[in-house]
Biopython code that builds the backbone (N, CA, C, O; Angstrom):
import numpy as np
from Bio.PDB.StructureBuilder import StructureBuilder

atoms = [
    (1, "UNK", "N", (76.556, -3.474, 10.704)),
    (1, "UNK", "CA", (77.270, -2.334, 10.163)),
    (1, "UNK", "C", (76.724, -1.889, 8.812)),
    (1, "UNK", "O", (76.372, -0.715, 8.693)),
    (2, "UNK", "N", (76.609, -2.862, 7.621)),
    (2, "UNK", "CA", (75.785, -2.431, 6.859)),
    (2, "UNK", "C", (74.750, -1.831, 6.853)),
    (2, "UNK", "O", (74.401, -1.059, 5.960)),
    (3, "UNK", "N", (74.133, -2.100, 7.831)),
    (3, "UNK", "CA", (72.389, -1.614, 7.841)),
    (3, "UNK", "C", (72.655, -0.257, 8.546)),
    (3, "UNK", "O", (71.755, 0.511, 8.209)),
    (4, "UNK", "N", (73.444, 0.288, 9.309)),
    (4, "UNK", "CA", (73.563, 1.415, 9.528)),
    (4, "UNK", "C", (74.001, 2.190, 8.302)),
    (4, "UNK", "O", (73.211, 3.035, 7.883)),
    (5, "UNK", "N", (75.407, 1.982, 7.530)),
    (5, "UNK", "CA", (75.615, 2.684, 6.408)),
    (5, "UNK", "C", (74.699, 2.696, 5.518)),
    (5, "UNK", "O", (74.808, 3.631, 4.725)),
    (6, "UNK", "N", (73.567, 1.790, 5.303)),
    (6, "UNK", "CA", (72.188, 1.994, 4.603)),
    (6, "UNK", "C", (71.582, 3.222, 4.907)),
    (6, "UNK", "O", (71.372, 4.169, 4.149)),
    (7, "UNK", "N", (71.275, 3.080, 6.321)),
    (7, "UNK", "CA", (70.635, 3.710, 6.822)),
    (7, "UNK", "C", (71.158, 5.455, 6.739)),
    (7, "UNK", "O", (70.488, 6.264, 6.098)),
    (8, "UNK", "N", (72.208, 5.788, 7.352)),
    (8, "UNK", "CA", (72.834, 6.885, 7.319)),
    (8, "UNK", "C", (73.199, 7.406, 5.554)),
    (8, "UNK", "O", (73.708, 8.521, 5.443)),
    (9, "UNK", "N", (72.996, 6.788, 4.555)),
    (9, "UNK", "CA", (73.317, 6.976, 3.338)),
    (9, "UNK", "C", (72.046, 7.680, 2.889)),
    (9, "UNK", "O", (71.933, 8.772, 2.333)),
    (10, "UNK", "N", (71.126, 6.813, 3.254)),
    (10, "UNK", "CA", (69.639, 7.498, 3.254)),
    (10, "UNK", "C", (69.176, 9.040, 3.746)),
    (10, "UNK", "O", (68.576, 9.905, 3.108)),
    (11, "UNK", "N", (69.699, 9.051, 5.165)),
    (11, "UNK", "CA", (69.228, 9.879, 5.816)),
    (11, "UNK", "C", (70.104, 11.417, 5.085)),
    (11, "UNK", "O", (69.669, 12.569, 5.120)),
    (12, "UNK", "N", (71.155, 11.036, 4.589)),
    (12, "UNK", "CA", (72.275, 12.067, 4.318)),
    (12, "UNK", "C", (71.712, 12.170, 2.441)),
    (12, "UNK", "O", (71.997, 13.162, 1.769)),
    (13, "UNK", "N", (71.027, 11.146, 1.941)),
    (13, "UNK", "CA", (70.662, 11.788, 0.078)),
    (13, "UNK", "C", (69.567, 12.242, 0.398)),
    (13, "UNK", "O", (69.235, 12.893, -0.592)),
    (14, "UNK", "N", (68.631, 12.344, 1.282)),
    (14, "UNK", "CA", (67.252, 13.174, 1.167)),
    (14, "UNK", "C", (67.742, 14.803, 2.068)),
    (14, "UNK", "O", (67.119, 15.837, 1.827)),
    (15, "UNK", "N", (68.601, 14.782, 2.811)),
    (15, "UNK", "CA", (68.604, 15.747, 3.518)),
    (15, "UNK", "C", (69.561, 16.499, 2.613)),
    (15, "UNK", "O", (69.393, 17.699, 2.396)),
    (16, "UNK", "N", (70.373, 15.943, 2.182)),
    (16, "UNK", "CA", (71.165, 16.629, 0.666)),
    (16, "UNK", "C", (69.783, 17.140, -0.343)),
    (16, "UNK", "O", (69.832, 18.309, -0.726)),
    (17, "UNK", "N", (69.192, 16.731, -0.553)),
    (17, "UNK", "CA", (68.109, 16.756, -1.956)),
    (17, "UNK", "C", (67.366, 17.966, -1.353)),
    (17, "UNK", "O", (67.615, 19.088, -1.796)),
    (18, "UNK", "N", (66.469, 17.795, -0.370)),
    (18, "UNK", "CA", (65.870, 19.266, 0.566)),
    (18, "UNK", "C", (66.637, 20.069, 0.367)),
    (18, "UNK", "O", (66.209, 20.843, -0.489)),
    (19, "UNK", "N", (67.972, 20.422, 0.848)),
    (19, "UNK", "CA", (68.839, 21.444, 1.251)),
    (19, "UNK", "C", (69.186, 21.867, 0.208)),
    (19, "UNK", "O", (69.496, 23.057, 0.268)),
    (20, "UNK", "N", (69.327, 21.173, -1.269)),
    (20, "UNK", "CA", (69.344, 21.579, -2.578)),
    (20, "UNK", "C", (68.213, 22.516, -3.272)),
    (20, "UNK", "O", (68.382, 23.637, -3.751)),
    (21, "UNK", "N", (66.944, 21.714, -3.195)),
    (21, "UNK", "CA", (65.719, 22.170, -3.779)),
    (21, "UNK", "C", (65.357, 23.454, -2.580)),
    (21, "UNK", "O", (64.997, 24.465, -3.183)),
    (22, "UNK", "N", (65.363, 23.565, -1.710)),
    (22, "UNK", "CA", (65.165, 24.686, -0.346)),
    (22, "UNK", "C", (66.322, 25.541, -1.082)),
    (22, "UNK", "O", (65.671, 26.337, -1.759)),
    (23, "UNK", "N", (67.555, 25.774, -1.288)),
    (23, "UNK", "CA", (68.691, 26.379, -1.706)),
    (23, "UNK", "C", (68.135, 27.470, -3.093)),
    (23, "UNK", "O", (68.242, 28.695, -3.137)),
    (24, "UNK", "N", (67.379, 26.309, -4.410)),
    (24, "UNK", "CA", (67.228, 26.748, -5.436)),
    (24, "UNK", "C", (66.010, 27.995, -5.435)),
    (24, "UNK", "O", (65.970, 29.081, -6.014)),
    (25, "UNK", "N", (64.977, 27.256, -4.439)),
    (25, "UNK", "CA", (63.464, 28.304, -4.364)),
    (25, "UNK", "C", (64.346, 29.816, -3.698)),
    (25, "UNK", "O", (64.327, 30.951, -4.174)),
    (26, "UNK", "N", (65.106, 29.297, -2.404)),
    (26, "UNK", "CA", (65.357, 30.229, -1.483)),
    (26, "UNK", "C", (66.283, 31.781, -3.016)),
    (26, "UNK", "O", (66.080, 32.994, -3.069)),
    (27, "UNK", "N", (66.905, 31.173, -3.632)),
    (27, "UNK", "CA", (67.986, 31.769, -4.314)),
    (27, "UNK", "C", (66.883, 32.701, -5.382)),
    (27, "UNK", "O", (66.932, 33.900, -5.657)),
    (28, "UNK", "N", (65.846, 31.584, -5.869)),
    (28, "UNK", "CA", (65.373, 32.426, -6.961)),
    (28, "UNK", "C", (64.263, 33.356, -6.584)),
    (28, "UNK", "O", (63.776, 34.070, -7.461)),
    (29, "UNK", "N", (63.761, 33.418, -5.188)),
    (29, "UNK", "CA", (62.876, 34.388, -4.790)),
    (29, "UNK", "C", (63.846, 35.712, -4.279)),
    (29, "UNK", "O", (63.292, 36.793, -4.479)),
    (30, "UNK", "N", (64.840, 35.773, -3.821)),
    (30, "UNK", "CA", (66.133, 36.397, -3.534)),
    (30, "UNK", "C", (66.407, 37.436, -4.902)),
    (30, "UNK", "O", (66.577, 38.655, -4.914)),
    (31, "UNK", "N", (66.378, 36.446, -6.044)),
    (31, "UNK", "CA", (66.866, 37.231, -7.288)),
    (31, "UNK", "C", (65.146, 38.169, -7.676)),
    (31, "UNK", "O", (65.258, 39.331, -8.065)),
    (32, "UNK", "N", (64.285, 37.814, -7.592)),
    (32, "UNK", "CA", (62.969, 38.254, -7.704)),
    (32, "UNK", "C", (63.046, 39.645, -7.365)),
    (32, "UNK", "O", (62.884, 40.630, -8.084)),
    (33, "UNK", "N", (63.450, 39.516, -5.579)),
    (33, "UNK", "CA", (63.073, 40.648, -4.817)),
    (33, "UNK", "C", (64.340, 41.395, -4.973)),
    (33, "UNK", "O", (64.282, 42.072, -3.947)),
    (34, "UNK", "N", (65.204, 41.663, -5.424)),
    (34, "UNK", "CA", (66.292, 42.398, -5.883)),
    (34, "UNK", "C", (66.136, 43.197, -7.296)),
    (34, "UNK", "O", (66.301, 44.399, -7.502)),
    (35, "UNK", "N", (65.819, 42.307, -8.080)),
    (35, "UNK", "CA", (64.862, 42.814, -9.407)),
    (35, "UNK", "C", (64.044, 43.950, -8.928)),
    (35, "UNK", "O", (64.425, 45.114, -9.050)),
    (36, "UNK", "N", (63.041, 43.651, -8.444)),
    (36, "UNK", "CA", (61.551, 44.275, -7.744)),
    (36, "UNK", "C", (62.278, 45.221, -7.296)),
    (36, "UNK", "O", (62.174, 46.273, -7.927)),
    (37, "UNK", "N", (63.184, 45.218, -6.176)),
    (37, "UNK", "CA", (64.051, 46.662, -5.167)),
    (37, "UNK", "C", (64.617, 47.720, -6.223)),
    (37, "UNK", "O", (64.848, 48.861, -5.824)),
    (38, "UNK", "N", (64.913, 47.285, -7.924)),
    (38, "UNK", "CA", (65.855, 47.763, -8.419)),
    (38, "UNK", "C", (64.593, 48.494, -9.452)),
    (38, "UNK", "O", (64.716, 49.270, -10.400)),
    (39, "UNK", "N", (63.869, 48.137, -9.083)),
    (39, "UNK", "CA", (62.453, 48.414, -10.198)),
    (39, "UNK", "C", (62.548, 48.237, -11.619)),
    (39, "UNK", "O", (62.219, 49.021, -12.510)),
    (40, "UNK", "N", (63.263, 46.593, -11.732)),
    (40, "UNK", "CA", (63.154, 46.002, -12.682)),
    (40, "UNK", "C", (61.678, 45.246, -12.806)),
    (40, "UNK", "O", (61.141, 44.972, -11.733)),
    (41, "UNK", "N", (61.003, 44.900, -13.990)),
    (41, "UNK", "CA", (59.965, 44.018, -13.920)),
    (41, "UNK", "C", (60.353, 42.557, -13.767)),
    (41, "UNK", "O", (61.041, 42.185, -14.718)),
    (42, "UNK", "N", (60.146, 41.712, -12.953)),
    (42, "UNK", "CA", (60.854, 40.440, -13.271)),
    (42, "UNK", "C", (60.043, 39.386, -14.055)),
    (42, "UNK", "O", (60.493, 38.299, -14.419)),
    (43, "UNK", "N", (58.735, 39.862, -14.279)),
    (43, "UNK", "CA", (58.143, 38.685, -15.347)),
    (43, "UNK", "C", (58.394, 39.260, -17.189)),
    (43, "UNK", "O", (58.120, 38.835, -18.312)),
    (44, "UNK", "N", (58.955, 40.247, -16.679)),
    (44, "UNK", "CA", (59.878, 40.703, -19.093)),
    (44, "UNK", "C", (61.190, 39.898, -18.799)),
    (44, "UNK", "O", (61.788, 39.392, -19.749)),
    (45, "UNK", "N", (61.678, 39.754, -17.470)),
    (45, "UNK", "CA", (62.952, 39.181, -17.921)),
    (45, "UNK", "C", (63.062, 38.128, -18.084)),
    (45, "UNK", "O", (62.273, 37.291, -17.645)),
    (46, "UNK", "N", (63.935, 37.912, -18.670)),
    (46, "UNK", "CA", (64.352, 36.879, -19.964)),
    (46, "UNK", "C", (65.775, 36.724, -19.952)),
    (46, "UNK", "O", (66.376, 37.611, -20.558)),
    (47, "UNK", "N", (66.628, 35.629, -19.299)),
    (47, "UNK", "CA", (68.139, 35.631, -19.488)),
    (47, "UNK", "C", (68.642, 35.711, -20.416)),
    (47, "UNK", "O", (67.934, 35.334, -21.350)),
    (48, "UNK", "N", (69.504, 36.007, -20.663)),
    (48, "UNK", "CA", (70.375, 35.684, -21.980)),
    (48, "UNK", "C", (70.924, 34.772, -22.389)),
    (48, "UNK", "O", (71.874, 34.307, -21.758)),
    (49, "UNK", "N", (70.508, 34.228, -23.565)),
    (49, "UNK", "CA", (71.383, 33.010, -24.084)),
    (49, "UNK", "C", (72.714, 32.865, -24.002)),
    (49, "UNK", "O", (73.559, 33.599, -24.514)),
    (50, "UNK", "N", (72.908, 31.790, -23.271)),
    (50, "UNK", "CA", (74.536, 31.684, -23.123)),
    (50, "UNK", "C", (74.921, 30.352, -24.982)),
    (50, "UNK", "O", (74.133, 29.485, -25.360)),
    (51, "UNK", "N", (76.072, 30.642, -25.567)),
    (51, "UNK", "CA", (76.083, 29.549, -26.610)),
    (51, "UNK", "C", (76.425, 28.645, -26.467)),
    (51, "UNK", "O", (76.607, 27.967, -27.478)),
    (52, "UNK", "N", (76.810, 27.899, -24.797)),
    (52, "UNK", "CA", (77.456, 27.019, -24.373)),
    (52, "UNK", "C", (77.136, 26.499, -23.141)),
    (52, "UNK", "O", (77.928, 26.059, -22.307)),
    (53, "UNK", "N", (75.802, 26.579, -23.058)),
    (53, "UNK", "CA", (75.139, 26.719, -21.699)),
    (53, "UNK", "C", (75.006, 24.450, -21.298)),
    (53, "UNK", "O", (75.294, 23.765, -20.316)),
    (54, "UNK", "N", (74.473, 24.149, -22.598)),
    (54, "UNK", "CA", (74.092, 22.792, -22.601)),
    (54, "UNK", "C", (75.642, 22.279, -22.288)),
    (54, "UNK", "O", (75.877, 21.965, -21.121)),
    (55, "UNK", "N", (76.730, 22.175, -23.282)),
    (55, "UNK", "CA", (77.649, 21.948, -23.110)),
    (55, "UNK", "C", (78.620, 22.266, -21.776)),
    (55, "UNK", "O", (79.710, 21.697, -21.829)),
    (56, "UNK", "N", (78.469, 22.790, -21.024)),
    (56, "UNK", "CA", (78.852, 22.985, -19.872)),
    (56, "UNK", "C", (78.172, 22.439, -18.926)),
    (56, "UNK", "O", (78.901, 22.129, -17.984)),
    (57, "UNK", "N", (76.652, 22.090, -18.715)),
    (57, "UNK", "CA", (76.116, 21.460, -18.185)),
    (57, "UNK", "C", (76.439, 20.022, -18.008)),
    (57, "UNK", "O", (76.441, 19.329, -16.990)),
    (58, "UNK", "N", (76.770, 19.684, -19.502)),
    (58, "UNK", "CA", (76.889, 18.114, -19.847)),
    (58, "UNK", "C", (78.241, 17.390, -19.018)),
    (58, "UNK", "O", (78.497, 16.370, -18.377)),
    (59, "UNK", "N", (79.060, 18.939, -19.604)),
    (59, "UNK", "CA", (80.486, 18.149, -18.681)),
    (59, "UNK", "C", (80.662, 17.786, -17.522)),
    (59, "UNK", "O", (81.200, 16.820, -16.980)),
    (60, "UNK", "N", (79.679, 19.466, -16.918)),
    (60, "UNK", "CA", (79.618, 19.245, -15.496)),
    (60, "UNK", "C", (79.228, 17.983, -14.574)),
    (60, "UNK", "O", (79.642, 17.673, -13.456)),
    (61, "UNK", "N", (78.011, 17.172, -15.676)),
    (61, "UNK", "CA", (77.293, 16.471, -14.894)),
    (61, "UNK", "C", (78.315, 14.746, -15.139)),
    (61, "UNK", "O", (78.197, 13.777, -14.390)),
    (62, "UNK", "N", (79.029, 14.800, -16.087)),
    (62, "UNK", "CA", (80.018, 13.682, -16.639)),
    (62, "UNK", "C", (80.730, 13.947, -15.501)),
    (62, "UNK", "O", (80.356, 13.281, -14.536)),
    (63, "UNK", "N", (81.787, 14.831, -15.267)),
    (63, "UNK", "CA", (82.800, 15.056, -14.545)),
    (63, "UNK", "C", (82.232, 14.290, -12.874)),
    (63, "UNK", "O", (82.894, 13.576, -12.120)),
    (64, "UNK", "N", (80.656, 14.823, -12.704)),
    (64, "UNK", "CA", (80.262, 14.285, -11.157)),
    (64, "UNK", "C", (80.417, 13.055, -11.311)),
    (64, "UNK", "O", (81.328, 12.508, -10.690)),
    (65, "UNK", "N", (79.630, 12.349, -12.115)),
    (65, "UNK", "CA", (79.241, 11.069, -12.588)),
    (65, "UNK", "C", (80.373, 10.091, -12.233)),
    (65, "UNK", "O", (80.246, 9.120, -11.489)),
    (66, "UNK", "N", (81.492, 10.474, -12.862)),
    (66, "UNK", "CA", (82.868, 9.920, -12.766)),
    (66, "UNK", "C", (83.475, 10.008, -11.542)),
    (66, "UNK", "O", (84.615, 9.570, -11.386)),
]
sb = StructureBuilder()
sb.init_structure("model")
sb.init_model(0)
sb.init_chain("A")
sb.init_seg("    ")
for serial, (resi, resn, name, xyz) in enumerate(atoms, 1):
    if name == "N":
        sb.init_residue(resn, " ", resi, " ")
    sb.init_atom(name, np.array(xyz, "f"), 0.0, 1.0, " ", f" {name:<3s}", serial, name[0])
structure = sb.get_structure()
């Protein structure tokens, strides 16, 4: 029984991790070509500083953690 929940724990954090990193490319070529449609340039843009960007991150990643 263990060696299956090994096993299936495995198979379910890499297929999580793909479906994440596949998610992030898929999202930011998405925002690219919407830019581009809108005949924005997308290599001047430049987000805007958020003043709380780190700090929200931090919690976020505490709050998982826990």
């Amino acid at each position: 029984r263990t060696a299956q929940f090994g096993m299936m724990t495995g198979i379910i954090i890499t297929v999580g991790l793909f479906a994440m990193i596949f998610g992030i490319v898929y999202l930011a070529k998405r925002e690219r070509m919407a830019m581009i449609e809108r005949g924005m340039d997308p290599r001047r843009y430049k987000p805007q500083s958020a003043p709380y960007q780190t700090l929200k991150w931090g919690l976020l990643l505490i709050g998982a953690g826990a």
